[in-house]
C-alpha positions as CSV (number, residue, x, y, z in Angstrom):
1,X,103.3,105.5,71.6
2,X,105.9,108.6,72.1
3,X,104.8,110.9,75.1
4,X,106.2,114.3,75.3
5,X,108.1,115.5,78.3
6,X,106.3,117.5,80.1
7,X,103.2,115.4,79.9
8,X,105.5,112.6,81.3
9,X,106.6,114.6,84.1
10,X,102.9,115.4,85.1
11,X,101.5,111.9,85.0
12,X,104.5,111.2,87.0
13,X,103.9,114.0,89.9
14,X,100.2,112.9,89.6
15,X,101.4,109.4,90.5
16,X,103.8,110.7,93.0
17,X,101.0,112.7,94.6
18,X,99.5,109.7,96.3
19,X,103.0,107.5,96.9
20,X,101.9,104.9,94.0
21,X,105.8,105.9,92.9
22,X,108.4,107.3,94.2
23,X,111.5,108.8,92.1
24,X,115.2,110.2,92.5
25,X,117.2,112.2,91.0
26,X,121.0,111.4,90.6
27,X,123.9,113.5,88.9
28,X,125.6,111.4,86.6
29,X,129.7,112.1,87.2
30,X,129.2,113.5,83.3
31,X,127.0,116.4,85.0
32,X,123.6,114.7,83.6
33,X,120.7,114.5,86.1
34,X,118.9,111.0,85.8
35,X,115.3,110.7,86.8
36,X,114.9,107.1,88.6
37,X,111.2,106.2,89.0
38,X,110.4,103.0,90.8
39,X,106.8,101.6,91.6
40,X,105.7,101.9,95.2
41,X,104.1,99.0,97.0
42,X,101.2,99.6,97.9
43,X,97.7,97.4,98.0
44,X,93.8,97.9,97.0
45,X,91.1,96.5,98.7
46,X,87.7,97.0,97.1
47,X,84.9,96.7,100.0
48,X,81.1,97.6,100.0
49,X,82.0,100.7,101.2
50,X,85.2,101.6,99.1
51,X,82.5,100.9,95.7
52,X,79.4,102.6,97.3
53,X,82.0,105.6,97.6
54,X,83.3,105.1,94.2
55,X,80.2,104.7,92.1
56,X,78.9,108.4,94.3
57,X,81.8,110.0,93.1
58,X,81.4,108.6,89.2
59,X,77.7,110.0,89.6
60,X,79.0,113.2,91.4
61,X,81.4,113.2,88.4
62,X,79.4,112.8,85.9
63,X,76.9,115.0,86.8
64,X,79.1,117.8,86.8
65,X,80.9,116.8,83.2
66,X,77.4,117.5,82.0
67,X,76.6,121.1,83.4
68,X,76.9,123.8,81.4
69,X,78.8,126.8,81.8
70,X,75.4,129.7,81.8
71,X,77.5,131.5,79.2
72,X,77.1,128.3,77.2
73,X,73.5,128.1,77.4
């Protein structure tokens, strides 16, 4: 699968957003700027209250995915 660019570079800041990576740039002694993106550690804990949380936001979500714009109606 071939991803463009710029989609690249926002899935990237989107993943930088909330330190899951973090990246660098270098300048190579040629003059070229090299991107470096290394995965962050970082840990996940699913509780009772992390899912409760979750599955409100999926409904909150989902809710609002199927509301109609009035001009639509």
């Amino acid at each position: 699968m071939r991803v463009s660019r710029p989609l690249l570079h926002m899935h990237l800041a989107r993943l930088e957003a909330p330190n899951l990576v973090r990246s660098e740039i270098e300048v190579s002694e040629d003059g070229k700027a090299m991107h470096y993106v290394e995965l962050a550690p970082f840990a996940l804990q699913l509780t009772p209250a992390v899912i409760a949380a979750a599955v409100a936001n999926a409904s909150t979500t989902a809710t609002d995915d199927r509301t109609e714009p009035e001009e639509a109606r």
